[in-house]
Structure formats: structure tokens, C-alpha cells
C-alpha positions as CSV (number, residue, x, y, z in Angstrom):
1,X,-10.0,5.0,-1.3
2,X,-10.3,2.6,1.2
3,X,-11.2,-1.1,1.0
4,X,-12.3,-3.9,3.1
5,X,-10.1,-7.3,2.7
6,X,-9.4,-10.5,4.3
7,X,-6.5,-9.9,7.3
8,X,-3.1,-11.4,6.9
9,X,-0.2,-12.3,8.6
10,X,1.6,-9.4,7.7
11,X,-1.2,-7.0,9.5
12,X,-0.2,-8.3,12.6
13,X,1.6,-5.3,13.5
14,X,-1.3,-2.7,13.0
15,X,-4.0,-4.8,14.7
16,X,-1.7,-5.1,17.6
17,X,-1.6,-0.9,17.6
18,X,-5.4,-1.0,16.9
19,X,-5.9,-3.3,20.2
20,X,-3.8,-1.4,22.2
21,X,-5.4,1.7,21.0
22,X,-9.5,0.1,21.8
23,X,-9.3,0.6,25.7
24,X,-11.6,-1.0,27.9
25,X,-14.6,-3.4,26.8
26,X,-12.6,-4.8,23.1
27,X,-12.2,-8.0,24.8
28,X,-12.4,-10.1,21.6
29,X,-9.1,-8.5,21.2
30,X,-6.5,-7.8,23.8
31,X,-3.1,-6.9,23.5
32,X,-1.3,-9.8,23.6
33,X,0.6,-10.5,20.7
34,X,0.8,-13.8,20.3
35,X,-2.6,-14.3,20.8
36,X,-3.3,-11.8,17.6
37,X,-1.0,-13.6,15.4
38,X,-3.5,-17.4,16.4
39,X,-6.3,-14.9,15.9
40,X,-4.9,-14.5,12.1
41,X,-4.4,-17.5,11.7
42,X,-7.5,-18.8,12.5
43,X,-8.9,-16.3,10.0
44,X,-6.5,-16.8,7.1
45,X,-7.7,-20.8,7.4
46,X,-11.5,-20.2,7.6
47,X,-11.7,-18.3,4.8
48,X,-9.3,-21.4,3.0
49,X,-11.4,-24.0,4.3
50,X,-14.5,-26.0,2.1
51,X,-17.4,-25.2,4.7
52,X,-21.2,-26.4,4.4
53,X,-22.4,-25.3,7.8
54,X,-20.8,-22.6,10.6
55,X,-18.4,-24.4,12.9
56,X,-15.3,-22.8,14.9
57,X,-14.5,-20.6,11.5
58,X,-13.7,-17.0,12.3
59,X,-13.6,-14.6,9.5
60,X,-11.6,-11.2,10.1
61,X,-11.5,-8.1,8.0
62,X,-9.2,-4.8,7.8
63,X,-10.1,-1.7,6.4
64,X,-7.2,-0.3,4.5
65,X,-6.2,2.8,2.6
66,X,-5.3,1.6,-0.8
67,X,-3.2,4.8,-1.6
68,X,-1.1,4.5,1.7
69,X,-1.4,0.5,2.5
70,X,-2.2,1.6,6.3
71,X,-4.4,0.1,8.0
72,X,-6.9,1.5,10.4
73,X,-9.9,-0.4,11.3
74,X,-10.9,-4.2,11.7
75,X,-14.4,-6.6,12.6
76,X,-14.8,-9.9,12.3
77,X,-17.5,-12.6,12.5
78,X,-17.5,-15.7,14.5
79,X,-19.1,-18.4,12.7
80,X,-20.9,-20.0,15.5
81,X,-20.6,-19.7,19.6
82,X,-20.8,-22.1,22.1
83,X,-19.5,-25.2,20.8
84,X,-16.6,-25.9,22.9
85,X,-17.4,-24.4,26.0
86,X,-21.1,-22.7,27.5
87,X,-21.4,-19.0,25.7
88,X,-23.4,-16.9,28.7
89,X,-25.5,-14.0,29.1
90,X,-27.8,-13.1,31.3
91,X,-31.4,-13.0,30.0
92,X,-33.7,-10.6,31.8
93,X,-36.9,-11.9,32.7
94,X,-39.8,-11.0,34.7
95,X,-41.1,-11.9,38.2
96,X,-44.3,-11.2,39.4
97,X,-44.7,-11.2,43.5
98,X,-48.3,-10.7,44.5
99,X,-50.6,-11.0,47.2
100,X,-54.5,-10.2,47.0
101,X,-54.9,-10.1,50.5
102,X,-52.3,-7.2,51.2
103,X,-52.7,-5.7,48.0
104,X,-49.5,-6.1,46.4
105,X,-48.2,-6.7,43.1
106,X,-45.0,-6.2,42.2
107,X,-42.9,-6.9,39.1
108,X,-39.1,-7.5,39.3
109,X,-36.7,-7.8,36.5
110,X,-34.5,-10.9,37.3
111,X,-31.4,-12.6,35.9
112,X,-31.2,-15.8,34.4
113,X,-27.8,-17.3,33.3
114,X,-28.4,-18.7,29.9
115,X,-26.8,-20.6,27.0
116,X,-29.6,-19.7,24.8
117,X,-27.5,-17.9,21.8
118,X,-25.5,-21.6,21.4
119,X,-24.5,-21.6,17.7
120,X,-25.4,-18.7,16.7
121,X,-23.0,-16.4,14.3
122,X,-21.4,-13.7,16.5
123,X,-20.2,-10.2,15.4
124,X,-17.4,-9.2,16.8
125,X,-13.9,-6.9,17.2
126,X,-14.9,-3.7,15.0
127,X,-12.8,-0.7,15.6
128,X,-12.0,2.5,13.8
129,X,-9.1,4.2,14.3
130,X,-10.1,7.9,14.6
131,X,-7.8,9.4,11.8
132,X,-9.7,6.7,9.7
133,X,-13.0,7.9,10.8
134,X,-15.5,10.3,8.8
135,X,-16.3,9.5,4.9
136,X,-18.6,6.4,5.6
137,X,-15.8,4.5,6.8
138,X,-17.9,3.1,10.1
139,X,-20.8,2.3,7.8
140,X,-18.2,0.5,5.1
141,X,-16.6,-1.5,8.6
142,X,-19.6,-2.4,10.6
143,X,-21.7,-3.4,6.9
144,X,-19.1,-5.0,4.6
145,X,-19.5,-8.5,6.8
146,X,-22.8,-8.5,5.7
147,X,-22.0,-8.2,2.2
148,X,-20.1,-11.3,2.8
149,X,-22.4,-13.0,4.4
150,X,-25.3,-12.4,1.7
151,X,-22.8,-14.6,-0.7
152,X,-21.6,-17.0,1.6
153,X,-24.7,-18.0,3.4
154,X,-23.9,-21.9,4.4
155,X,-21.1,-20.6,6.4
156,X,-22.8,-18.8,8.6
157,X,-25.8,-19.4,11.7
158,X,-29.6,-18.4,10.9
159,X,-29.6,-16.1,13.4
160,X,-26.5,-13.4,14.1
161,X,-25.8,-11.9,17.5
162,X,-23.6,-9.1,18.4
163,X,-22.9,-8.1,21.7
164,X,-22.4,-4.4,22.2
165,X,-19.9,-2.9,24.5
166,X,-21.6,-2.1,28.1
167,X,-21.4,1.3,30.0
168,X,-18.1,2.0,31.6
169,X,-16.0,5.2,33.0
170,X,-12.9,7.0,32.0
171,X,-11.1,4.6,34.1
172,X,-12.5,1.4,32.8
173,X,-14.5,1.1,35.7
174,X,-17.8,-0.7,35.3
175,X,-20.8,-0.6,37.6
176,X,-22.6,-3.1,36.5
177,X,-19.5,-5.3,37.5
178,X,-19.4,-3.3,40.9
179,X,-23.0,-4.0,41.5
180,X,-22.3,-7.9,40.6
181,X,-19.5,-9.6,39.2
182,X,-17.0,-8.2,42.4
183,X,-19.1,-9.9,44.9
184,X,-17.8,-13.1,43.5
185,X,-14.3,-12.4,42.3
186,X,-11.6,-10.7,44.1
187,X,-10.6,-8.5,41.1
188,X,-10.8,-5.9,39.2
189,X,-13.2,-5.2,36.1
190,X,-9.9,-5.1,33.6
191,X,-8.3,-7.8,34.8
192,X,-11.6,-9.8,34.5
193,X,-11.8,-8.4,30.7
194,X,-8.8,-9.5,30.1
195,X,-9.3,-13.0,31.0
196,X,-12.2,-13.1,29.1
197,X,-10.6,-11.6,26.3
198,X,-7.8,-14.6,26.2
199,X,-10.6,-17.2,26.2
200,X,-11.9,-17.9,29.3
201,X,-15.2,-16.7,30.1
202,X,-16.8,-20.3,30.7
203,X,-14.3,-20.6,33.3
204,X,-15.4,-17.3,35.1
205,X,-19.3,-17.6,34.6
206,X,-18.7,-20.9,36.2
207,X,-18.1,-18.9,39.5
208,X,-21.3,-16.4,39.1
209,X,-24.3,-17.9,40.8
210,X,-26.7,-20.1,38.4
211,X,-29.7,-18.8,40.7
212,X,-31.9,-16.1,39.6
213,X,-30.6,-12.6,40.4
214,X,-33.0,-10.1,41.2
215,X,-32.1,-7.1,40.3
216,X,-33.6,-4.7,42.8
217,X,-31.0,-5.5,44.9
218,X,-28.1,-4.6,42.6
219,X,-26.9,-0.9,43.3
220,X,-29.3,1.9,41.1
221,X,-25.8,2.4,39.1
222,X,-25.4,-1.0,38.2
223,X,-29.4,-1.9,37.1
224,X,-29.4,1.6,35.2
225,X,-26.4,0.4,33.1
226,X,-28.8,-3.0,32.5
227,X,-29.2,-3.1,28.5
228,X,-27.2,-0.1,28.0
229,X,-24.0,0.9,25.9
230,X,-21.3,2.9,26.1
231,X,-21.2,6.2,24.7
232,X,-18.5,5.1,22.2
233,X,-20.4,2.3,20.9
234,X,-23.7,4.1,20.6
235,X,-23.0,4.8,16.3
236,X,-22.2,1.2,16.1
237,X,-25.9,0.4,17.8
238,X,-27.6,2.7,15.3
239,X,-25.9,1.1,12.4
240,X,-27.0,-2.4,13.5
241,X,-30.7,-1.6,14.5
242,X,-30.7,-0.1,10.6
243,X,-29.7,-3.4,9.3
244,X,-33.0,-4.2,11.7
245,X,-30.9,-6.0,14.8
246,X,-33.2,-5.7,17.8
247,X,-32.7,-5.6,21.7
248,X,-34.4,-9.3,23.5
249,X,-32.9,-9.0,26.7
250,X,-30.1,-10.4,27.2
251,X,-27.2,-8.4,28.7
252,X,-23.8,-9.6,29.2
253,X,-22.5,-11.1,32.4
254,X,-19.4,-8.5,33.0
255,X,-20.5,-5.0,32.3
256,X,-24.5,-5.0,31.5
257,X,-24.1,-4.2,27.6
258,X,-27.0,-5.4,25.4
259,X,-27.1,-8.4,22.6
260,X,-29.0,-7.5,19.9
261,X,-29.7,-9.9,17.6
262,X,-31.3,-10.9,13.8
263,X,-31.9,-13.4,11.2
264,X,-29.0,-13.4,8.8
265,X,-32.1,-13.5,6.6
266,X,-33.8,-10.6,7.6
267,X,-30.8,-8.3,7.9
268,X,-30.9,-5.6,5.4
269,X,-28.0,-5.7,3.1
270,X,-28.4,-8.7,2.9
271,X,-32.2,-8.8,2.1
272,X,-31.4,-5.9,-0.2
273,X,-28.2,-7.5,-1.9
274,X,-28.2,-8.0,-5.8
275,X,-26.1,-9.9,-8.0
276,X,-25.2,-7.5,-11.5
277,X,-22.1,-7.4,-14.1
278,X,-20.0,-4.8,-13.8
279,X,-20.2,-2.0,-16.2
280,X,-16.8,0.1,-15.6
281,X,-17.7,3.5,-15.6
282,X,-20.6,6.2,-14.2
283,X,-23.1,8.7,-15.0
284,X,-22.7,11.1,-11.9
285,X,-26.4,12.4,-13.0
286,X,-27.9,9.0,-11.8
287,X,-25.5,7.6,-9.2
288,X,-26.4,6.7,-5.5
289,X,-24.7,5.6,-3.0
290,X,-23.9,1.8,-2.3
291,X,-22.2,-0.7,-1.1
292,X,-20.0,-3.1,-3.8
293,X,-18.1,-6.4,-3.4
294,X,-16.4,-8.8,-5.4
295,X,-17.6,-12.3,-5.3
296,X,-14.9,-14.0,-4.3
297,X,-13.8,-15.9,-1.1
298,X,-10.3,-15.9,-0.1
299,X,-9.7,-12.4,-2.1
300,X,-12.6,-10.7,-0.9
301,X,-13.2,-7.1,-1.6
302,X,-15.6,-4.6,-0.6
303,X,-16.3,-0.6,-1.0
304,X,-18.4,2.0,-0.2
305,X,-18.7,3.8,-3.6
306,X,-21.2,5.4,-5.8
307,X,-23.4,3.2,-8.3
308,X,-25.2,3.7,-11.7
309,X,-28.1,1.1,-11.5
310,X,-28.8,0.2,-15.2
311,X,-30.7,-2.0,-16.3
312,X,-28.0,-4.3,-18.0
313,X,-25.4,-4.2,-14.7
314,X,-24.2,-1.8,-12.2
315,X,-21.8,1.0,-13.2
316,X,-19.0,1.6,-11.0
317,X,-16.0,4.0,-11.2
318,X,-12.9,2.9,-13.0
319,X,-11.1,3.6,-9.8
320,X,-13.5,1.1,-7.6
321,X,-13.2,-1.5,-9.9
322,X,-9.3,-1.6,-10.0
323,X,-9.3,-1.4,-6.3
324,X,-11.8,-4.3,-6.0
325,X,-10.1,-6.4,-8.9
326,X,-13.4,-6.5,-10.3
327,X,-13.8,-7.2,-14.2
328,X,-15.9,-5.3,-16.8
329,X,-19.1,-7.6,-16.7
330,X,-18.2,-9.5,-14.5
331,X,-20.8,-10.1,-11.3
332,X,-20.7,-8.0,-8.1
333,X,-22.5,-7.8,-5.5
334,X,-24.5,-4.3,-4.7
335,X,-26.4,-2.9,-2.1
336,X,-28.0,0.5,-2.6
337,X,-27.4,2.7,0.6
């Protein structure tokens, strides 16, 4: 069975592996040790903290086999961007050049730096190792923050962003950073993602012009790439435009890759969620599948399981409830997949 829970110190060792292992674009997350373990940290005190609105928490999960104790996949969720130093995208608007007289009208997408997505909750650093992968296991990762959310609402932004990895090569080579980002830095996409990755975007969107960019004059490679993910990332899309996260155009200033964005309202699970007591056992006549979590904070818990919706609780297997330290009649929190 596997399980979602809060990270700990001790984990430090597999997300390192799982970082090295993500390849180009998991720049929430490079390999740099010592940055992992204030990565942890930072986690292990958000979820210890007494919050009443989102600030600089940042609240990171591991998926973990509770028959082995190996762990194989991670996310997190940034409580709210921006508030130290400018979060960028580009936002791509619309231009209109026309002229009656010569009987032209043309419309050109442009770029606009912006700050608009300042404060908002930001999903970040999922990955799945493959011999993890199959079962539901992307579905239990990429959903069980929502889960988490639906119970702990004050801790998070109205509206959550999550910025999807952009389209790159076998070699890590993106155009869209060919077509732009090289004209103004002497390096090389990676190396760029990795100083993002340690923290310092502000410092490198300071150097990209703040004047509109049109992009007819980008390279075709680059603008097709515009709003576009990689290959790899594409199930993690579809799993977010389920939960009803939607495309507004804005793009990220390295390799093109799409925000999509909703209100933490609106998102499904947690529109969905309900609040029942356990009832340990289940009729396999009348189960579905769903998702299940514990109620509590710190010792967070969460499956992918089947459910018996009755209509005094929720019946779960033995087995589930052991692993999620859940209680007969005590209250969960479901979501009916």
C-alpha cells in the first residue's frame, strides 16, 4: 500500500536520489544537498507552525510504500509567492497593428513581464519515480495536496497556480530559451535552471528586458513551444485540468511552459470533499474508488483506496485505516474518484 505523509529529516537521502533522478525542468528541486535538507526543514516547521493566512510556509509530501518504507515520489505546495522578491512570468497578450488606408490588420501575440500571480499558493516539485508508477500512484501524488488543502483552507491563497514544466530535448536543451533567454545571458539553459532552482530567479528576470516582446520575431521553435509542456509532464496536465485548472496565458520566463491556475475553491476534490466517521470495514459489492485522509496536521495521512459510502460514515478497509492511523468513527476526509 502506499501512503502520502509529511517529509522528514530522515527522507533526505531518497529526495536527494529522486532530484537527481528528475532531469531537466525540476528546478524547485536541484541536487544540491544541503539545499534539500533547508527545503525539509522549512516543511517540517510549516506544518508545526499556528497559521491564519499563507505566508513563506511550504508544505512537502512523500509517497511511501508502507510494506517496504521506500520512498518514491514527492510534491509540495508553496503557501504563497512573491513576497520576498518579484515572482515572473510572462503574460501573453495581444497587439493589434492596423492601418485602413493600406489595408492591414494584424494581430501579434506579445510578452509582458508580470508580477501578477503575487501571493498566490504554488504547486510545486511532484515526481514519480518510475518503479513507483502505475496503480493510481500519479493521481494519489498530484491529488493528495488537495485533500490537504480542503481541511486546511486559512493556510493557503484563494487562488492556486502551478507552473508546468516547458518543452525541452533529450539534452535539456530548450528553444524557447534559445529563441530568448540566450540573447541576454551568456549561458546555458541548465545552468540557468539551476540558478533558478537555488533561489534566484528575481535576480535573473532582472536582466530580461521589461519591454514588450513580440513574439513574431522569436525563432518558429521557440513561439511553437509558447504555452506548451513537455511530453513528460503532459499526465500531470490532464490531472490538473480534471481538478478544473485552466491555461490564462501566462508562460514562464525560461522554457515557455504554461501556468495553469484555479480557485482553491473551485478545485474539485476539494469542492467534492466530505467530512464522515470511519466505519472499519467494506462491502466490495458497493465500493468505489476514492480518495481518504486523516484529519490531522502534522501526522497527515492520505490514500487512494476503495470506499463504501453509507449513510452513517464511510467504510474503509481494515488495512487503510491501520495505515492511515485512522480510528473506527472517527472523521476522515473522502473524495469519491
Amino acid at each position: 500500500m502506499k501512503v502520502i505523509r509529511p517529509i522528514r529529516s530522515t527522507d533526505i537521502d531518497a529526495l536527494l536520489h529522486m532530484a537527481q533522478s528528475a532531469g531537466a525542468g525540476f528546478t524547485s528541486l536541484p541536487p544540491v544537498r544541503e539545499f534539500l535538507q533547508k527545503k525539509i526543514d522549512l516543511s517540517e516547521q510549516s506544518f508545526a507552525a499556528d497559521v491564519d493566512e499563507p505566508g513563506h510556509q511550504r508544505y512537502m509530501f512523500v509517497l511511501e510504500d508502507v510494506n517496504t518504507g521506500k520512498v518514491g515520489g514527492c510534491c509540495a505546495v508553496e503557501a504563497a509567492c512573491g513576497l520576498d522578491e518579484p515572482f515572473y512570468n510572462y503574460h501573453v497578450g495581444l497587439t493589434v497593428h492596423a492601418s485602413h488606408e493600406l489595408k492591414v490588420y494584424n494581430r501579434m501575440p506579445t510578452l509582458y513581464l508580470s508580477n501578477d500571480y503575487t501571493g498566490t499558493s504554488v504547486l510545486v516539485s511532484l515526481y514519480l519515480a518510475p518503479d513507483f508508477r502505475g496503480g493510481g500512484a500519479g493521481r494519489l501524488l498530484s491529488k493528495c495536496r488537495f485533500a490537504f488543502m480542503a481541511q486546511f483552507t486559512q493556510r493557503f491563497a484563494a487562488k492556486i497556480i502551478a507552473e508546468m514544466r516547458g518543452v525541452s530535448d533529450e539534452h535539456g536543451r530548450s528553444p524557447f530559451w534559445e529563441g530568448l533567454g540566450r540573447h541576454f545571458f551568456s549561458i546555458d539553459y541548465d545552468r540557468a535552471e539551476h540558478v533558478v532552482g537555488m533561489g534566484n530567479k528575481a535576480f535573473i528576470a532582472e536582466l530580461m528586458p521589461k519591454h514588450p516582446i513580440y513574439s513574431v520575431l522569436l525563432p518558429t521553435e521557440a513561439r511553437e513551444a509558447m504555452g506548451h509542456v513537455h511530453p513528460q509532464t503532459r499526465p500531470a496536465l490532464r490531472l490538473l485540468e480534471q481538478e478544473g485548472f485552466r491555461y490564462q496565458n501566462y508562460i514562464d520566463i525560461f522554457d515557455g511552459g504554461p501556468t495553469v491556475e484555479a480557485p482553491l475553491a473551485d478545485i474539485r476534490t476539494v469542492r467534492r470533499s466530505q467530512r464522515l466517521p470511519a466505519r472499519l470495514g467494506l462491502s466490495a459489492e458497493n465500493s468505489v474508488s476514492g480518495l481518504i485522509a486523516n484529519t490531522h496536521l502534522g501526522d497527515f495521512r492520505c490514500a487512494l483506496t476503495e470506499l463504501d459510502l453509507l449513510e452513517d460514515g464511510v467504510g474503509i478497509p481494515a488495512a487503510t485505516a491501520t495505515a492511515l492511523g485512522i480510528a473506527e468513527g472517527e472523521t476522515v476526509l473522502v473524495a469519491a474518484l
